[in-house]
N, C-alpha and C positions, 0 to 999 in steps of 0.2 A: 686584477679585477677591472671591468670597463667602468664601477660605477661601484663607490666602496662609500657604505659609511659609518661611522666611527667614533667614539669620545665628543659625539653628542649629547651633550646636557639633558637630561631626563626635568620636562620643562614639569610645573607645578598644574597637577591634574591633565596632562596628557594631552595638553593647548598645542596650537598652530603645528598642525601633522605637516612632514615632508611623506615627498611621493613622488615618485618613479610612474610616468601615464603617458600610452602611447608611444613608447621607444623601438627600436628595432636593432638589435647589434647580431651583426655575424662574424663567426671567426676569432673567438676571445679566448685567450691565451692567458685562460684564469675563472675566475664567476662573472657571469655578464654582472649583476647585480648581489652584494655583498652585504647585510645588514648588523653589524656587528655587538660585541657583546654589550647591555646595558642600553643598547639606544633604543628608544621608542617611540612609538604612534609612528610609523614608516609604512606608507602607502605603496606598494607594488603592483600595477593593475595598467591591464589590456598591453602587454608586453610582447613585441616577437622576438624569440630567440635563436639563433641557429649555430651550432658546433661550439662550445664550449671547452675547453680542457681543465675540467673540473665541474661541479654543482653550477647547474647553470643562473640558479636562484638560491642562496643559501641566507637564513633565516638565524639568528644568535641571539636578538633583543625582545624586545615588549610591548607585546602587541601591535605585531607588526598585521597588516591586511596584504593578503595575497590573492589576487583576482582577477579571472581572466586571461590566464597569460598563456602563450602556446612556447612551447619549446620541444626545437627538433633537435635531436645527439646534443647528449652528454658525454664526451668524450671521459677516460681515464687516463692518468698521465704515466700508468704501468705498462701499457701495452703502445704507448704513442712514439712514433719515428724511430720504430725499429729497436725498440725496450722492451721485447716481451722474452726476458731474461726467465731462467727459473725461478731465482729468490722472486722476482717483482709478481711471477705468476703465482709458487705455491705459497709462499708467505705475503698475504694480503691485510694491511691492519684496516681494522674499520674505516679511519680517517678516511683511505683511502680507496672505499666505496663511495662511489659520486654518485649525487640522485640530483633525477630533474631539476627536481624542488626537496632540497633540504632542511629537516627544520632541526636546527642540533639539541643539544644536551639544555643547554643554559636557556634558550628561548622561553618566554612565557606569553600565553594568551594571543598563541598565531592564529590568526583566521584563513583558510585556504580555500578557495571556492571557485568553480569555477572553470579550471585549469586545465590543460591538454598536453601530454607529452607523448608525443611522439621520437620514440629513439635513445636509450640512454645503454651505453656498456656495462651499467652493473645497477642501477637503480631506479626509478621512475621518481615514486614519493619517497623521502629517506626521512623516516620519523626515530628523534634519541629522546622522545618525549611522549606525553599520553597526544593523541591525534584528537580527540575529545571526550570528557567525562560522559557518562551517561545523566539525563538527567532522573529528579528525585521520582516523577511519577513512570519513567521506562523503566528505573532499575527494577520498582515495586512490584512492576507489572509480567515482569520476568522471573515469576515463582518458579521454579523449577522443581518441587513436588510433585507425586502424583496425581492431585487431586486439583492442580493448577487450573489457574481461568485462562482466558488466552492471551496468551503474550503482546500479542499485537494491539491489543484496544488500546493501549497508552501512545501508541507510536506516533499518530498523527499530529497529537496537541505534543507529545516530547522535542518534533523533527518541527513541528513551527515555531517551536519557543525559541528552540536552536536557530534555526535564518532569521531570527529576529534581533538575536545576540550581534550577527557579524555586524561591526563598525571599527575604525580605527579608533586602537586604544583599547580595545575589548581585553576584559580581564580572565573571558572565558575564551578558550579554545575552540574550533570549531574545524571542520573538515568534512566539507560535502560536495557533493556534483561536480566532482572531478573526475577526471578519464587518461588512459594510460596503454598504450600498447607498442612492442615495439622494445622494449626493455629486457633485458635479462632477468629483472626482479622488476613485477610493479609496486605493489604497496609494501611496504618494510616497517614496522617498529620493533625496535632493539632499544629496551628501556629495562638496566637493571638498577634504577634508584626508585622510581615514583611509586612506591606500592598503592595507585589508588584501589579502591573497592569496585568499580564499575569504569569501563573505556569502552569506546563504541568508533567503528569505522565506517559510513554510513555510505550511499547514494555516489556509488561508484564505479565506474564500468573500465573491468579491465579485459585486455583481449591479446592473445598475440606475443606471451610473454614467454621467453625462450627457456626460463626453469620455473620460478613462483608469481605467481599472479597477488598473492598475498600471504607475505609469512611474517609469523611473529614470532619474537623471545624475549616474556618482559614479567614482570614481579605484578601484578593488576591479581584482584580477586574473582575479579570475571570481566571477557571479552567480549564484547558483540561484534557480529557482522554483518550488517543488517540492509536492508534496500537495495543491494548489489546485486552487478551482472558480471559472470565475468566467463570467457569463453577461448577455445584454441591456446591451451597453455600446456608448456608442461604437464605441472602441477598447479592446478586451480586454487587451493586453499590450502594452506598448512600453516597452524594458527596453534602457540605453546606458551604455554604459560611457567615459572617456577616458583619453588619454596613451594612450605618453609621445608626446612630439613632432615627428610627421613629418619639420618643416622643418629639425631639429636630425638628422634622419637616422635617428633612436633606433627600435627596436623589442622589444616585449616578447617574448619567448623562456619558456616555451611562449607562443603565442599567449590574448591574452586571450579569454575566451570567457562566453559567458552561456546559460544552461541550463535548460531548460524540462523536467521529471521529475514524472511522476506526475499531470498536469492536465487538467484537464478543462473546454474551452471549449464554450457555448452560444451559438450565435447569434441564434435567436427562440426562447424558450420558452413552453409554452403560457399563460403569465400575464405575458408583456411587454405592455405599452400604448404600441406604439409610435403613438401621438397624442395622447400626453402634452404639453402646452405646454412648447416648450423654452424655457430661465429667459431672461427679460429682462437689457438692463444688464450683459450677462457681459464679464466681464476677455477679450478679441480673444485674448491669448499662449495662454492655460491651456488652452484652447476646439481639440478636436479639429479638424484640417485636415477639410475635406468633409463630407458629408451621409451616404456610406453606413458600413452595420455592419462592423468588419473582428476577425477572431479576435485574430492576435499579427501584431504590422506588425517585418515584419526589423530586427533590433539596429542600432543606429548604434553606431559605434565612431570617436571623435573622436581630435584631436590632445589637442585642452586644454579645459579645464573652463570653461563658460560662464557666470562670477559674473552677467553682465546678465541672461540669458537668461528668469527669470521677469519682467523688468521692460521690453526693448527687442525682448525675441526670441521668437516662436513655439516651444512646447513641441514641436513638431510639427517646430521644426528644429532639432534637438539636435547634430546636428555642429558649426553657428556657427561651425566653423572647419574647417583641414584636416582629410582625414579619418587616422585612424591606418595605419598599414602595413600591422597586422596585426589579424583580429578573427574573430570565427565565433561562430555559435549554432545549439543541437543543441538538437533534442525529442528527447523519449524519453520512450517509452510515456503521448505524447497523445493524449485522445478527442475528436474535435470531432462534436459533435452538433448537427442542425439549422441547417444552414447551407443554406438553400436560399432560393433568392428566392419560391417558388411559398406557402411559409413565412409569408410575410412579403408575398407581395400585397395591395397594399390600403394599403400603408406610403407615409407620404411621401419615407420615406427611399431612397437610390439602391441601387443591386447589393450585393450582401453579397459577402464575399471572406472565409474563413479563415485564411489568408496574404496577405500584402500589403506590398509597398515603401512606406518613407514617401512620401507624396507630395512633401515636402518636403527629399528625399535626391536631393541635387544631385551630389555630386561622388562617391561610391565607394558601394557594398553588397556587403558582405562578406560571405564563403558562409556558408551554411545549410546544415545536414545532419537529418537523419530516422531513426528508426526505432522498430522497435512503435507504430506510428500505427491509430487505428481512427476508422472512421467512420459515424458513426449516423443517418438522415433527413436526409440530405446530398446536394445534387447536384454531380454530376459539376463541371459552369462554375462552382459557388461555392467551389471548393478553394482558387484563389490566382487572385492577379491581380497583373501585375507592370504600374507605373507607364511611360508614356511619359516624357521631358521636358519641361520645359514651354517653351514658345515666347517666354514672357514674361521668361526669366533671357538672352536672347539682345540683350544689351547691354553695353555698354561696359566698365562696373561689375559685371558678371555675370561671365554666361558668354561676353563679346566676339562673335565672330565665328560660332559653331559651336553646336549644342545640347552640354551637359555629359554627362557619361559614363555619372554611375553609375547612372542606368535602364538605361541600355543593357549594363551587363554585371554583372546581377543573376545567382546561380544556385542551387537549391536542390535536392538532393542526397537521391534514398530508397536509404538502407544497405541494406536488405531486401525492399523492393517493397510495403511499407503503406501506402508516401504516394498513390503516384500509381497504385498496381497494377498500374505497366506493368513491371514484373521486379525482382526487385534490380539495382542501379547504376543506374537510372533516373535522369536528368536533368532538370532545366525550364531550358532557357535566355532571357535576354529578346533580344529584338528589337534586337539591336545594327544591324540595317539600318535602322532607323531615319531619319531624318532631315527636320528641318525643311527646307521651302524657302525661306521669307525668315525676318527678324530679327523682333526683339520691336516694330519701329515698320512690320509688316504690307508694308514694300515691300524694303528693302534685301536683297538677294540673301545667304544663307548662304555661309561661306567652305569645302565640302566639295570639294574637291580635292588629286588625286592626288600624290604629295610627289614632282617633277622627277627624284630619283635612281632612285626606280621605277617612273615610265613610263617612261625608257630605260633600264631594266636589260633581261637575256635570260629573267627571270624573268617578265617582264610581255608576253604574248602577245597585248595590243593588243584592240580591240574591246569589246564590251560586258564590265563589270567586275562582281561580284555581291559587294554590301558585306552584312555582318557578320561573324559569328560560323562556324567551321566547325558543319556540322550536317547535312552529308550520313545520310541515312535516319534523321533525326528528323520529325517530326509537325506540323506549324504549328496550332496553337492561336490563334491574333491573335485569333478569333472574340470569345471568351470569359476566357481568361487572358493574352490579348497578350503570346504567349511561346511557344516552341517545346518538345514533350517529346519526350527523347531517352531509346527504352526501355531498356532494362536488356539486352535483347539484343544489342544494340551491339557488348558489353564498352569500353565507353570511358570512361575516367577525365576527367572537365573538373578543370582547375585555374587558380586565378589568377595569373596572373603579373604579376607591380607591375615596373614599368619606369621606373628614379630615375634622374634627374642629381642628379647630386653636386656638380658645380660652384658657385661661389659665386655666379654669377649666373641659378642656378635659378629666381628669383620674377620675374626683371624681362626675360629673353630667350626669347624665344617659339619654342618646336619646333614647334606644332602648323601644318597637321593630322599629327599622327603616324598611319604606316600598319604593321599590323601584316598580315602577307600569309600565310594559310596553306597554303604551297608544296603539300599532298598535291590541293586543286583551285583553288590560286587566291584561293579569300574575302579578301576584305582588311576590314580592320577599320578605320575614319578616326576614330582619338579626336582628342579635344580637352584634357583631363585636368578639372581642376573649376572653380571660384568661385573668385571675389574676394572674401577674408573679412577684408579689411584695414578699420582705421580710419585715415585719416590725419585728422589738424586737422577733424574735424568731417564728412569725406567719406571716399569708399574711397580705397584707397592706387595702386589701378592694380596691384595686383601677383598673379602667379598661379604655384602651386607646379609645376615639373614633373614631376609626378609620376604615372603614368598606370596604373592598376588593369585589364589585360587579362582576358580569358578566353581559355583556351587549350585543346586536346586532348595528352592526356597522350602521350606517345610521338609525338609531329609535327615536322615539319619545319617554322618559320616564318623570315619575314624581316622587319626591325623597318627603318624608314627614315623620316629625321625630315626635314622639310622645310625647319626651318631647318637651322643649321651644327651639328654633332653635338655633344653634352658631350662632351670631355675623357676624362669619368670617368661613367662609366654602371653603375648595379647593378640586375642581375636578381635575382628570387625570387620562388620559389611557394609558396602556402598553397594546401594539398591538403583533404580531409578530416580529417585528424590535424591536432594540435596545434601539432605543429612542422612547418615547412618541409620536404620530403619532402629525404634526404641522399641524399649520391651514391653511396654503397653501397647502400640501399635503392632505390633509381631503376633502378641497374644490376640487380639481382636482375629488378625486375619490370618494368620498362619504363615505367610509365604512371604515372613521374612525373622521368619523361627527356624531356628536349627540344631541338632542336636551335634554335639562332635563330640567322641569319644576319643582321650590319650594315655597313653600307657606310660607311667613314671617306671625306672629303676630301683629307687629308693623308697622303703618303708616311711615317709615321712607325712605329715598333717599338711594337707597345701589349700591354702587360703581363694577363694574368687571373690574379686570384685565388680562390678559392672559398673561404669562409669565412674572410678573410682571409689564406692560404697561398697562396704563391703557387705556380701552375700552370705547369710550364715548358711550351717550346715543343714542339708533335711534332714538327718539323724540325731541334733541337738536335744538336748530336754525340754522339754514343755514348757519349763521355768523358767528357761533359759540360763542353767548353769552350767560353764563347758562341761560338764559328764556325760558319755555316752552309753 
């Protein structure tokens, strides 16, 4: 390091700050500037840097101020003077992603402001901590209900209170009006200790980023991202949250959510150089899935936080494990401009998409909702595009028998009719008809069949069957969005319905194909539920959660029938548009978030419902209420 400091005394109330102002180092063969564990009030401000081999500013103490500083390449010390070995390439540990401006794990109450990075091999902003809390009147003000006020009215007194915070010594966190293009990754938080309830990355313009413009993987109860530009990237926005843990049955209440307010994506602008030499020798994980431009790729919402995942796992598959129960992410008052392939002719790159599933979201994709959406030199087929499955997870250790689910019941939700302009309540749903006809080794036949208890039911009227999604007087889109839009005239509410066994031997006895049948014309639905995310002794475990993430229409009649032997104990729920699970008072008010499901047991036996843990008695009980029937 050109400038290290260290086992400096943490003086009484954060008196006589040291500070780094007005330096310029080039060629440092380390961090230009090093703030180390425990030391505080360290001033960093108006700095040039140039070529570093390693973080060119790294951040480990106590309120430290970081401001103004420009720095060009961050070197990595994996691929420097002829090191671009395989281990150094495919096995990458975190440590050894450099970012312009680091702020690590142990840091507390960094302030960052200011700042310009031009140029980094693997990082821009490298956050192992919250980048800043929301405050008390933005989180409030960010209802995520249907019946929401608008999210924005807090934001101007929230984002002053905040520039008012920055000082050295600051106990709050802060991160604004910083800028980044030029990086392979620009903004990063990978935080899986700090579960706060609200984090916000605010007043940031990224551009020019070789895979993610801004991604996250961190334990937060909600994310914002808010005041931001960001444009010519890969991937513009891929923003994931985890917990709690599926398999343990657990759910977060309100549902966790990540939030996009106030942004503004570009997808070719008139000074992109899309034939630009893409970098040599790149780390495979970090390195966006695919070739085309896509705006904001739908939030992944995981079980558990992937410690491997910058070292054995694609950034691109941030769930790495089950997916969570509950999850959602809401625009609000996004502009996507310039998203048109006509744009971009002449590009090597593939179809641009403004919206987009991970490609590499296997098992669930959790809703999305809209509203005050605008769109500027934009065509109609580059709005969104929703992933098929892929043919290749249809193995053993995969997805067994079946393509996996969560492409197939993607859906994405305009409050007001900005998104798609086809009315308020507007739908996209994907192609839950879907289906491969052989396995991932090109000959073995798919396991899509009908589950024996409902081909002989009287609910099954024989003859040719029409698999997916209800979608009566919706639109088929396959063309260009491979996806159905369901207009706003409709009136129809879609909601998810997660369908748990609870049983103890949920990972290791197989339901599938489970059919979900929408009794008002029939559609059946054949999931499969997800992945195989075990390790056992060096290989997968064989084991797969049953846990199966539906799409449903709000006020319907369906029937659920598993084709093996039924759990025991089965729990239904919907995540609607609001935050919370839509209740049974409010359901009964409006309808369209009432449902009927009809399942067929094996067993002559008495089976109890609960709803929200209370139990439901029977409507055939006695008047009296004596169990006699």
């Amino acid at each position: 390091q050109a400038i290290l400091a260290e086992k400096i005394a943490v003086l009484q109330e954060w008196r006589l700050p040291s500070f780094v102002r007005g330096c310029s180092f080039d060629t440092s063969f380390g961090s230009a500037i090093a703030v180390g564990e425990r030391v505080a009030n360290v001033t960093v401000e108006a700095n040039v840097i140039h070529w570093t081999l390693g973080s060119s500013i790294y951040i480990n103490g106590l309120g430290a101020l970081v401001r103004s500083n420009l720095v060009v390449r961050a070197a990595t010390l994996l691929q420097h003077n002829g090191r671009e070995t395989r281990a150094n390439i495919r096995f990458v540990r975190w440590e050894r992603y450099v970012g312009g401006i680091e702020i690590a794990e142990d840091a507390e109450g960094a302030v960052v402001l200011d700042n310009a990075i031009a140029g980094s091999e693997r990082i821009g902003f490298k956050f192992g901590r919250p980048t800043q809390l929301c405050l008390a009147n933005a989180a409030d003000s960010a209802d995520l209900g249907d019946g929401d006020a608008d999210a924005d009215a807090g934001a101007p007194g929230w984002l002053a209170e905040a520039m008012a915070a920055p000082m050295a010594g600051s106990a709050v966190a802060v991160f604004a009006r910083n800028r980044v293009h030029g990086a392979l990754n620009g903004v990063v938080v990978r935080d899986g200790i700090n579960a706060e309830p609200c984090v916000d990355i605010s007043l940031v313009t990224a551009f020019s980023c070789w895979s993610y413009a801004f991604w996250s993987m961190a334990v937060y109860s909600r994310l914002h991202l808010s005041s931001s530009a960001v444009a010519d990237s890969r991937v513009g926005v891929f923003l994931s949250l985890c917990g709690p843990p599926s398999k343990s049955h657990a759910f977060s209440t309100p549902a966790k959510a990540v939030v996009m307010r106030r942004v503004l994506s570009v997808g070719m602008s008139p000074l992109a150089d899309c034939h630009a030499p893409v970098p040599v020798n790149r780390d495979p994980h970090a390195f966006a899935v695919g070739t085309s431009y896509l705006g904001i790729e739908i939030s992944s919402f995981a079980s558990n936080f992937i410690a491997i995942l910058p070292e054995k796992k694609s950034w691109a598959k941030v769930p790495g494990s089950y997916p969570a129960l509950y999850g959602r992410s809401e625009l609000r008052h996004v502009t996507f401009a310039r998203w048109s392939n006509e744009l971009a002719s002449g590009c090597p790159q593939g179809a641009m998409a403004a919206i987009r599933t991970s490609e590499m979201g296997s098992d669930a994709v959790h809703p999305m909702s809209a509203r005050v959406v605008a769109w500027l030199e934009s065509e109609e087929a580059n709005k969104i595009f929703l992933d098929s499955p892929k043919r290749s997870w249809i193995e053993i250790d995969d997805c067994v028998s079946m393509d996996c689910d969560g492409h197939k019941h993607a859906i994405v939700h305009d409050k007001d009719g900005t998104l798609w302009r086809a009315g308020a309540g507007a739908t996209v749903l994907a192609r839950a008809e879907y289906q491969s006809p052989v396995r991932a080794d090109g000959v073995t036949l798919t396991g899509y069949m009908l589950p024996p208890r409902y081909a002989g039911s009287s609910d099954y009227a024989g003859g040719a069957v029409t698999y997916g999604l209800y979608r009566a007087g919706c639109e088929s889109r396959s063309a260009s969005w491979n996806a159905h839009l369901c207009p706003g005239s409709l009136d129809r509410r879609y909601l998810q319905l997660v369908i748990e066994s609870m049983d103890g031997d949920t990972e290791t006895r197989s339901l599938v194909p489970v059919a979900l049948t929408n009794l008002e014309d029939d559609t059946v639905d054949l999931m499969n539920g997800g992945q195989d995310h075990g390790w056992c002794f060096g290989y997968t475990c064989l084991k797969r959660l049953s846990t199966f993430f539906a799409i449903v229409a709000g006020g319907s009649r369906n029937r659920v029938d598993f084709t093996g032997t039924p759990p025991g104990t089965v729990r239904f729920h919907t995540l609607g548009y609001g935050a919370h699970p839509p209740s049974l008072a409010s359901s009964v008010a409006d309808n369209s978030g009432r449902l009927t499901v009809k399942m067929t047991y094996t067993t002559a036996q008495k089976h109890k419902v609960y709803l929200g843990g209370i139990f439901v008695q029977d409507a055939n009980v006695a008047a009296d209420g004596t169990p006699y029937f």
